[in-house]
Backbone as a printed PyTorch tensor [residue, N CA C, xyz], in Angstrom:
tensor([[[  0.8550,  -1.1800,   0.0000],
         [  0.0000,   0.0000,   0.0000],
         [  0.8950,   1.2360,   0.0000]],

        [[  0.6810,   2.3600,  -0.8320],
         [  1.2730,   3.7240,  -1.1000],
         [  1.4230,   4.1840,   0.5080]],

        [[  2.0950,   4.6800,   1.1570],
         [  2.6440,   5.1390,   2.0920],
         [  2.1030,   6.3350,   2.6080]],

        [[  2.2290,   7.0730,   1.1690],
         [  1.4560,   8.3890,   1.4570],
         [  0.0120,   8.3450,   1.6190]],

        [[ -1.0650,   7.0470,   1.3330],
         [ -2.1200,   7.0780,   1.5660],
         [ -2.3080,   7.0640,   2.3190]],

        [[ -1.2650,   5.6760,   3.1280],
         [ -1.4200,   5.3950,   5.1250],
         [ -1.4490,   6.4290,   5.7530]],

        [[ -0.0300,   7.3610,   5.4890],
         [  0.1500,   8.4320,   6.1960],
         [ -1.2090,   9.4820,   6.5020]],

        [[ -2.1400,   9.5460,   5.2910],
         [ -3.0930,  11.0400,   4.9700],
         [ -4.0950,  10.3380,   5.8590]],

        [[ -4.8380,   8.9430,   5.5160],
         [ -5.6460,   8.3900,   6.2230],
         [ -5.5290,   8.8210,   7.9480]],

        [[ -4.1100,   8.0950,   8.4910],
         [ -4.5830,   8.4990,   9.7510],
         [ -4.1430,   9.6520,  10.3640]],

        [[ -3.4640,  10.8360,   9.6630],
         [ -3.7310,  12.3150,   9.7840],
         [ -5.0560,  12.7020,  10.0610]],

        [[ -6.0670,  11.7380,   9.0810],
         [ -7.4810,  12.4080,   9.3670],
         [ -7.6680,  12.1040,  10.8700]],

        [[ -7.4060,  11.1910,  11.4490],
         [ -7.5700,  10.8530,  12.9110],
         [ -7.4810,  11.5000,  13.8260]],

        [[ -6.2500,  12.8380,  13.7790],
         [ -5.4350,  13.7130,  14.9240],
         [ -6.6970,  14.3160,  15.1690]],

        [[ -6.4510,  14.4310,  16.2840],
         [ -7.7280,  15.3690,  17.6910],
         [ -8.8560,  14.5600,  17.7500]],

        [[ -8.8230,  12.8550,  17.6830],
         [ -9.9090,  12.0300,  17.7730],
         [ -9.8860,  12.0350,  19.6320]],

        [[-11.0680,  11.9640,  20.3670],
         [-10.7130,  11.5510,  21.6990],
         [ -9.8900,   9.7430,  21.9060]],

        [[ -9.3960,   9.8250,  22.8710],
         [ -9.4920,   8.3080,  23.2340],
         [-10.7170,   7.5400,  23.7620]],

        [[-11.4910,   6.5590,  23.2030],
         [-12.6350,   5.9970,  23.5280],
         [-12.3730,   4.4000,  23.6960]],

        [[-12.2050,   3.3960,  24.7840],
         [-11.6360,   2.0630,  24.4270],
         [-12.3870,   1.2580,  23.6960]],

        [[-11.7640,   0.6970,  22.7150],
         [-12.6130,  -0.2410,  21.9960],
         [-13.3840,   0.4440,  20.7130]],

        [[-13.2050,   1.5040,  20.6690],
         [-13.8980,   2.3040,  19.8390],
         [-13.1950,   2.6280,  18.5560]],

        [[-13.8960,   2.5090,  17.4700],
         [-13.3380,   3.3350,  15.9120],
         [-14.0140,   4.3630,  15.4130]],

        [[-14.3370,   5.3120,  15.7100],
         [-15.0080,   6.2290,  14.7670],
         [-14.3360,   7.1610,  14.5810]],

        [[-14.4550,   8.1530,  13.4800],
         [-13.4810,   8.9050,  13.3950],
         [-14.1130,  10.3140,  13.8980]],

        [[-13.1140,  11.1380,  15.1780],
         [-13.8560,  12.5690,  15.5690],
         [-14.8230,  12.2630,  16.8510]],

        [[-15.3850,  11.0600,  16.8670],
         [-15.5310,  10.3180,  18.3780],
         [-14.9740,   9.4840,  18.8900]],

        [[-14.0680,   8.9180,  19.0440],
         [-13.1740,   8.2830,  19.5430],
         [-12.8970,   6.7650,  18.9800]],

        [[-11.6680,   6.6540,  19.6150],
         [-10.9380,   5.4740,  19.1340],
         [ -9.6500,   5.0340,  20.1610]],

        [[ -9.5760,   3.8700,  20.3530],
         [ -8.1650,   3.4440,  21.0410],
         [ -6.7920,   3.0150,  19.8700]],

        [[ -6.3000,   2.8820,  20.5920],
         [ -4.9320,   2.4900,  19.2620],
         [ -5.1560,   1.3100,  18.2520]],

        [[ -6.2830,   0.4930,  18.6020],
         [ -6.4850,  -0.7960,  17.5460],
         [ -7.9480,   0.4350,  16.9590]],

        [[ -8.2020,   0.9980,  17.2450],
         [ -9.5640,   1.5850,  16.5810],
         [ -8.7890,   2.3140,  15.3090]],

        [[ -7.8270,   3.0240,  15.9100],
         [ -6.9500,   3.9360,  14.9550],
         [ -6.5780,   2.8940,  13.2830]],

        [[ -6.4840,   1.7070,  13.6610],
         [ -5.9380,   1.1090,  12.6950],
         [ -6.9080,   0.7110,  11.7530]],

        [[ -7.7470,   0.2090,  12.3860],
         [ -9.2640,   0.0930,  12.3400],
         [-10.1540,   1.0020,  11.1160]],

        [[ -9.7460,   2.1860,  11.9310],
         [-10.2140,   3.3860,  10.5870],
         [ -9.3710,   3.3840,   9.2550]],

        [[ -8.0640,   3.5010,  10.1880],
         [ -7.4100,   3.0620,   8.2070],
         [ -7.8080,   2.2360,   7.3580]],

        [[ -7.8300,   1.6140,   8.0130],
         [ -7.9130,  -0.0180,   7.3520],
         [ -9.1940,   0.4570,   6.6660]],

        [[-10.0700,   0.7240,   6.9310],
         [-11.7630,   0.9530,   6.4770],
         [-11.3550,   2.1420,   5.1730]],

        [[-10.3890,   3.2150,   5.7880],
         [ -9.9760,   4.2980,   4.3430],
         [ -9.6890,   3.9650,   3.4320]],

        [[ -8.7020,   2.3660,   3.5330],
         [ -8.0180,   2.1490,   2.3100],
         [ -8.7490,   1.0550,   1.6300]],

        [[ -9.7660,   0.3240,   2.9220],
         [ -9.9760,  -1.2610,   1.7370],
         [-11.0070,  -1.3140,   1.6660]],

        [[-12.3330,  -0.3860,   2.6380],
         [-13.5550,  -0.3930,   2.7750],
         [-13.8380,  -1.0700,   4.0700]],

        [[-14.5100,  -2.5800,   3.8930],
         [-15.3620,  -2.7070,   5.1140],
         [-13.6600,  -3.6950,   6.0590]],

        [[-13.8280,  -3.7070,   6.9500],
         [-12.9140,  -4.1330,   7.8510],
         [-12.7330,  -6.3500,   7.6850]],

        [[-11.7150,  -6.5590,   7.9050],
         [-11.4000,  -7.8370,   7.3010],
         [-11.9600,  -8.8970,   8.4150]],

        [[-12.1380,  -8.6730,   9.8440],
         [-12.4230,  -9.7150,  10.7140],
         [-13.1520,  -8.7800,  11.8050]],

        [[-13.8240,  -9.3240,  12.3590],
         [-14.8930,  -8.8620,  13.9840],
         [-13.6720,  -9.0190,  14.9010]],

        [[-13.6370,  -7.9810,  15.5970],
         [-13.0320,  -7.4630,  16.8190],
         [-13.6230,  -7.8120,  17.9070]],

        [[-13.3170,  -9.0840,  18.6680],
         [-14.3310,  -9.2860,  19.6860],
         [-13.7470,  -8.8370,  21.1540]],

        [[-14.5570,  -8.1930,  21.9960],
         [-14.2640,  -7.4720,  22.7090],
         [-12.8490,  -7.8950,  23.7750]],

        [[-12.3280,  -6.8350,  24.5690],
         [-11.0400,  -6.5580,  25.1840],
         [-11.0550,  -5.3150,  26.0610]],

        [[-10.8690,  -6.2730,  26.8850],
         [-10.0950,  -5.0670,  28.4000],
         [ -9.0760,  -3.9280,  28.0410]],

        [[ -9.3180,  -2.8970,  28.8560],
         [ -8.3780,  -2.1050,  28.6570],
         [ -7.1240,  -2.2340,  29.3670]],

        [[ -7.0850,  -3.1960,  30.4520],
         [ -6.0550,  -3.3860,  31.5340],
         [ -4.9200,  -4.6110,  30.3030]],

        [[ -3.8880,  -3.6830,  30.3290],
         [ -2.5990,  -4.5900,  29.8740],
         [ -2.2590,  -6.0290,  30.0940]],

        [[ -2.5590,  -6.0770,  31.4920],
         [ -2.0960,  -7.4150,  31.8910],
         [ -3.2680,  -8.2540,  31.7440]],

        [[ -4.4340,  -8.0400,  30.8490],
         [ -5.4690,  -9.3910,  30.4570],
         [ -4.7470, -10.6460,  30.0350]],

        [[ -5.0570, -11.7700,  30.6010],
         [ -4.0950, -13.1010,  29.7320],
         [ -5.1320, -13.0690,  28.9840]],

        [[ -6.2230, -13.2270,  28.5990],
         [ -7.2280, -13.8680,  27.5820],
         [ -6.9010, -13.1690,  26.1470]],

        [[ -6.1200, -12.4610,  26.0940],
         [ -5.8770, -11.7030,  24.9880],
         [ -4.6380, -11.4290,  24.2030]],

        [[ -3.7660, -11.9650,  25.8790],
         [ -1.9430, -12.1050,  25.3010],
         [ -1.7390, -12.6600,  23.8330]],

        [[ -1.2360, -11.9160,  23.5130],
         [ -0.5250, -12.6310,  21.9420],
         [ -1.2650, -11.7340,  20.4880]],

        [[ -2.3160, -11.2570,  21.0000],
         [ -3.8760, -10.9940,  20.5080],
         [ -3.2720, -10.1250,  18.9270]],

        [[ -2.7110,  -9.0830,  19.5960],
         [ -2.3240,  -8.1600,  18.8150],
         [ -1.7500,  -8.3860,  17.8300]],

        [[ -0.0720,  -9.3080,  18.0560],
         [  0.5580,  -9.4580,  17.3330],
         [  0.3200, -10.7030,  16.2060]],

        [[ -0.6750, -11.7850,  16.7630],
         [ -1.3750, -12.4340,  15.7370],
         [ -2.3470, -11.8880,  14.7810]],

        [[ -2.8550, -10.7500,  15.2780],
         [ -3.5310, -10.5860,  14.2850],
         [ -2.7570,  -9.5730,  13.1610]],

        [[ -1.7360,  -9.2760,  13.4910],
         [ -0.7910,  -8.0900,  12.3250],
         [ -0.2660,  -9.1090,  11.3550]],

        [[ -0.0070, -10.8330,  12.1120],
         [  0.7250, -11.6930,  11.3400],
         [ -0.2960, -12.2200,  10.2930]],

        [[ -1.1460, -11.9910,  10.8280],
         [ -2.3480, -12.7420,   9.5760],
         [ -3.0870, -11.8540,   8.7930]],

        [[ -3.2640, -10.2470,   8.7310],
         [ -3.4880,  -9.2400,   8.2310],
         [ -2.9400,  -8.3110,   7.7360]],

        [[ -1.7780,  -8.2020,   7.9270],
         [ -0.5360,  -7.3490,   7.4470],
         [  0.8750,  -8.0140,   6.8270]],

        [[  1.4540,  -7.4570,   6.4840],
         [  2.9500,  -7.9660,   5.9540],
         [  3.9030,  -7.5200,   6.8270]],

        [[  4.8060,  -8.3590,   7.1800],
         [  5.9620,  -7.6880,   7.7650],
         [  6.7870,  -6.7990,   7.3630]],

        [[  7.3920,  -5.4740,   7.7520],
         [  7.9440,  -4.8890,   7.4830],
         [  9.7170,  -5.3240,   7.4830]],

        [[ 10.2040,  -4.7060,   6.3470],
         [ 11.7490,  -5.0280,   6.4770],
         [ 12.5610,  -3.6760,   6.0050]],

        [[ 14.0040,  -3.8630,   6.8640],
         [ 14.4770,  -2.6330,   6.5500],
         [ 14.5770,  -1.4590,   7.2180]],

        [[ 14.3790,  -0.5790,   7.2150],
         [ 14.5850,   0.9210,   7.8140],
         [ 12.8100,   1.3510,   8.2900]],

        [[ 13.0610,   2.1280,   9.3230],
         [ 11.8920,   2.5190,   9.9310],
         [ 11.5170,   3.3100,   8.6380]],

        [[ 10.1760,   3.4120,   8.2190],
         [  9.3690,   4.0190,   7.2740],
         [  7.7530,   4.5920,   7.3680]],

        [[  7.8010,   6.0180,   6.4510],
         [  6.1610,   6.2500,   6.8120],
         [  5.3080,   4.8130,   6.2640]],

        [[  4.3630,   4.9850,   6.9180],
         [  3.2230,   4.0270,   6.7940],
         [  3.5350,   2.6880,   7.3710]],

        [[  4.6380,   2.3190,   7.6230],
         [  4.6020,   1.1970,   8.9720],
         [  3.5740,   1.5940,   9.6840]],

        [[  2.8970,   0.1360,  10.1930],
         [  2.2600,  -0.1440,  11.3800],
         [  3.0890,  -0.7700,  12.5680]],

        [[  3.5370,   0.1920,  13.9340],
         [  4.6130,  -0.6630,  14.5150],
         [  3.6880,  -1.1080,  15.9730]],

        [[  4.3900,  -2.4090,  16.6380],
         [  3.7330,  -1.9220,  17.4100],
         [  4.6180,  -2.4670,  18.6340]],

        [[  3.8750,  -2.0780,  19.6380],
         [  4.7110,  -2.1260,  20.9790],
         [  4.5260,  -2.8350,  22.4560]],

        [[  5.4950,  -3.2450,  23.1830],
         [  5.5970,  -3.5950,  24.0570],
         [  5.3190,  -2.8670,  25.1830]],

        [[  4.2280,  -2.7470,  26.0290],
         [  4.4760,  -1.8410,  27.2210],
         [  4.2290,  -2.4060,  28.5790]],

        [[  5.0200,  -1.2410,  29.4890],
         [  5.1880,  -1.8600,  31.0150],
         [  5.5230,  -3.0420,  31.4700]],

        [[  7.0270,  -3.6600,  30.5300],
         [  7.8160,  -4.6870,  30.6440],
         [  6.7230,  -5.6440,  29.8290]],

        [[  5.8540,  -5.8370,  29.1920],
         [  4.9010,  -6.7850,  28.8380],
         [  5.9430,  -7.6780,  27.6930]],

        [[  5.4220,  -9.0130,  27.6750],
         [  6.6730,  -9.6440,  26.7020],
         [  5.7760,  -9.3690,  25.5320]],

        [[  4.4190,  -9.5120,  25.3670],
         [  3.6230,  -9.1780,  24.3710],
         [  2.9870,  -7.7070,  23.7380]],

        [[  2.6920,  -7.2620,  22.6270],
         [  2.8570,  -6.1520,  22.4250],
         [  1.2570,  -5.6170,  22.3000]],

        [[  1.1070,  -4.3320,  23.1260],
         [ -0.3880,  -4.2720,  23.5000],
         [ -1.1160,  -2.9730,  23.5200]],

        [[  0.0080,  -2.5180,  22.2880],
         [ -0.0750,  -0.5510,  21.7750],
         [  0.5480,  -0.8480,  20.4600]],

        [[ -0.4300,   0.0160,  19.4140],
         [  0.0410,  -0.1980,  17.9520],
         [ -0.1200,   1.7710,  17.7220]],

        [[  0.7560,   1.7010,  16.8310],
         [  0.7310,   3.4710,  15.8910],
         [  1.1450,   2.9990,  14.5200]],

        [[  1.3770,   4.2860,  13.6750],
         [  1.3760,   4.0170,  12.5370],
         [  2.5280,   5.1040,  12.2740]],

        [[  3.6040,   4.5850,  11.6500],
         [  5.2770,   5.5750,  11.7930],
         [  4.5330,   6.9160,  10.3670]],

        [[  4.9850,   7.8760,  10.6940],
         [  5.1900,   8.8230,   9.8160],
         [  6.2070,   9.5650,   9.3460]],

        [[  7.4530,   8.5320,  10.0170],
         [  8.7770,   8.7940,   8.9760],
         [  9.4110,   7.7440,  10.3520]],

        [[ 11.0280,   7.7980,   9.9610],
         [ 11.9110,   7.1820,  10.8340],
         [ 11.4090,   7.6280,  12.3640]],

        [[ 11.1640,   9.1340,  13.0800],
         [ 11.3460,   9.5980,  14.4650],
         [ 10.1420,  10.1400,  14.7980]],

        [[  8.9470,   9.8420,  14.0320],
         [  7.5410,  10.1390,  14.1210],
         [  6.2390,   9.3760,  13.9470]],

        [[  5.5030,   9.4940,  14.9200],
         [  4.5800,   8.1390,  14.8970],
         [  3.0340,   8.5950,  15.1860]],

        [[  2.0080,   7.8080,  14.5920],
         [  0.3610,   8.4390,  14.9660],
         [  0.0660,   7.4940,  15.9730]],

        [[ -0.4350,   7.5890,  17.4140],
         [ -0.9770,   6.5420,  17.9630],
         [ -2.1930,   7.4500,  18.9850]],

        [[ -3.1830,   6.8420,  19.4170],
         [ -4.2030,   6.7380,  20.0880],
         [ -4.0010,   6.6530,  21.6630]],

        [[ -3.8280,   7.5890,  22.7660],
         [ -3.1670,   7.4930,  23.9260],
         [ -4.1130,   7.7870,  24.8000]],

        [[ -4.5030,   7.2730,  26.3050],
         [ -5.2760,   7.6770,  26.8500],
         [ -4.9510,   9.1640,  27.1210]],

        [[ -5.9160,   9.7220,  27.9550],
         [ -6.5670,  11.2690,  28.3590],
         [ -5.5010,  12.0980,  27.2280]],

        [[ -5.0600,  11.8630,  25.6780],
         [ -4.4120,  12.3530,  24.9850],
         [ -5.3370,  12.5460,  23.7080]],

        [[ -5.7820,  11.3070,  23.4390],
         [ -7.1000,  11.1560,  21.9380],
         [ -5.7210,  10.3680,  20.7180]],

        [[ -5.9060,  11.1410,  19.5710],
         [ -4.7130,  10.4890,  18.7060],
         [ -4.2990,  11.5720,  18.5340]],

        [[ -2.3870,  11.8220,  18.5120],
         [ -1.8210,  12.4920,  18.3640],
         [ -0.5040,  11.9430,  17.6900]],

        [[  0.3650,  13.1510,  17.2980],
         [  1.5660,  12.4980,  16.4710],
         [  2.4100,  12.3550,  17.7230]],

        [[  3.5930,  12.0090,  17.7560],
         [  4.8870,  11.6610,  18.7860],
         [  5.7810,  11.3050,  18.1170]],

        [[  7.2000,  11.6990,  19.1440],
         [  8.0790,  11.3480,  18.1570],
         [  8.7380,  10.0440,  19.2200]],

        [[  9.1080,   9.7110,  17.7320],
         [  9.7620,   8.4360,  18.1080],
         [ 10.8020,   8.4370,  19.3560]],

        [[ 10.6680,   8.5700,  19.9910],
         [ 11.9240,   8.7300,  21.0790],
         [ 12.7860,   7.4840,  21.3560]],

        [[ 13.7320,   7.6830,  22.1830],
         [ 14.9630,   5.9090,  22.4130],
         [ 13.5890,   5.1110,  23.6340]],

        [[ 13.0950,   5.5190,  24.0400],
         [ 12.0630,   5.0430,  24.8680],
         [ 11.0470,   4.4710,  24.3470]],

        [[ 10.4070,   5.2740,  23.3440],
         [  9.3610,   4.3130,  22.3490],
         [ 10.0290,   2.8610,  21.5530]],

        [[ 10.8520,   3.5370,  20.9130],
         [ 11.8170,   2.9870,  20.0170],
         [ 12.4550,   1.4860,  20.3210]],

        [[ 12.1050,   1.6820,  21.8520],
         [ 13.0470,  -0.1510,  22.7300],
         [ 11.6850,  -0.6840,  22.7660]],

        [[ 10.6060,  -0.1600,  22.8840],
         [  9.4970,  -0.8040,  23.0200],
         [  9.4660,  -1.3840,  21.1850]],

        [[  9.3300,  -1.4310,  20.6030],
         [  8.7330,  -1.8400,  19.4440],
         [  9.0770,  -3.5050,  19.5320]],

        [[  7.9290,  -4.3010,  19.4020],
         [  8.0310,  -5.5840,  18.8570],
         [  7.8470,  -5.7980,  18.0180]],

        [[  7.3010,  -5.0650,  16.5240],
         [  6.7410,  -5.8670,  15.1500],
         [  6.3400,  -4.4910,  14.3810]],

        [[  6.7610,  -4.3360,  13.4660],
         [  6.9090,  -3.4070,  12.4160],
         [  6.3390,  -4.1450,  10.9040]],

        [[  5.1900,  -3.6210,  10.0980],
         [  4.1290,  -4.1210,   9.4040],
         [  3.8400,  -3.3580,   8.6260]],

        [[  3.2140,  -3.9530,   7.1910],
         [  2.8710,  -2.8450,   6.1040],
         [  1.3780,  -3.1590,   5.8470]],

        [[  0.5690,  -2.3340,   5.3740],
         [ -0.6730,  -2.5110,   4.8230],
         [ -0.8350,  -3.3830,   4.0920]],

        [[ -1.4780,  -4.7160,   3.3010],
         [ -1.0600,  -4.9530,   2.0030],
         [ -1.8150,  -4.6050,   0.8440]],

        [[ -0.7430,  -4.5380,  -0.1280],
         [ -1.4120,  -3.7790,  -1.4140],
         [ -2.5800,  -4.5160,  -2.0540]]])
């Protein structure tokens, strides 16, 4: 998928609230909602039912959740950090990764944050150790 499409798609997102579990665009969305909407910009209707999920990190019923579903819906990314990666991340020591954004160059990223909504960020050495799995749209 064109890069620059990923990128414009979830630009439309910035100043969405954070809502968990939610995709709409301008009423809220969490970081899988964010992807959620792309995904709907670029291919139309969404590829699989999202069945519901806690907002608490440490759910086991869901461990793995994320990153299986990027392996069976997305392509892996190779190479150099790039716009339109989907990366996603490890948080609060978690071995599994349980926060996704979408890179908008090597040191800049779109993600969905609580009491934040979706905003850009930059890649910092702190985000950056978190990443477990880096992913492309497919064409």
């Amino acid at each position: 998928m064109n890069s620059d499409a990923v990128v414009s798609a979830a630009r439309d997102w910035l100043g969405t609230p954070y809502r968990h579990q939610a995709a709409t665009l301008g009423a809220g969305c969490d970081c899988l909602g964010l992807l959620r909407g792309v995904w709907r910009t670029l291919y139309g209707a969404e590829p699989v039912a999202v069945p519901p999920y806690r907002a608490d990190m440490r759910d086991p019923a869901h461990a793995g959740a994320l990153g299986a579903a990027a392996e069976l819906l997305l392509v892996p990314a190779e190479g150099a950090l790039a716009a339109g990666q989907v990366v996603l991340f490890r948080l609060s020591g978690m071995a599994e990764a349980k926060h996704c954004g979408i890179l908008l160059g090597p040191q800049r990223f779109i993600h969905a944050q609580e009491r934040l909504g979706v905003v850009e960020a930059n890649l910092t050495e702190a985000w950056a150790r978190r990443v477990s799995g880096r992913f492309l749209f497919p064409d």
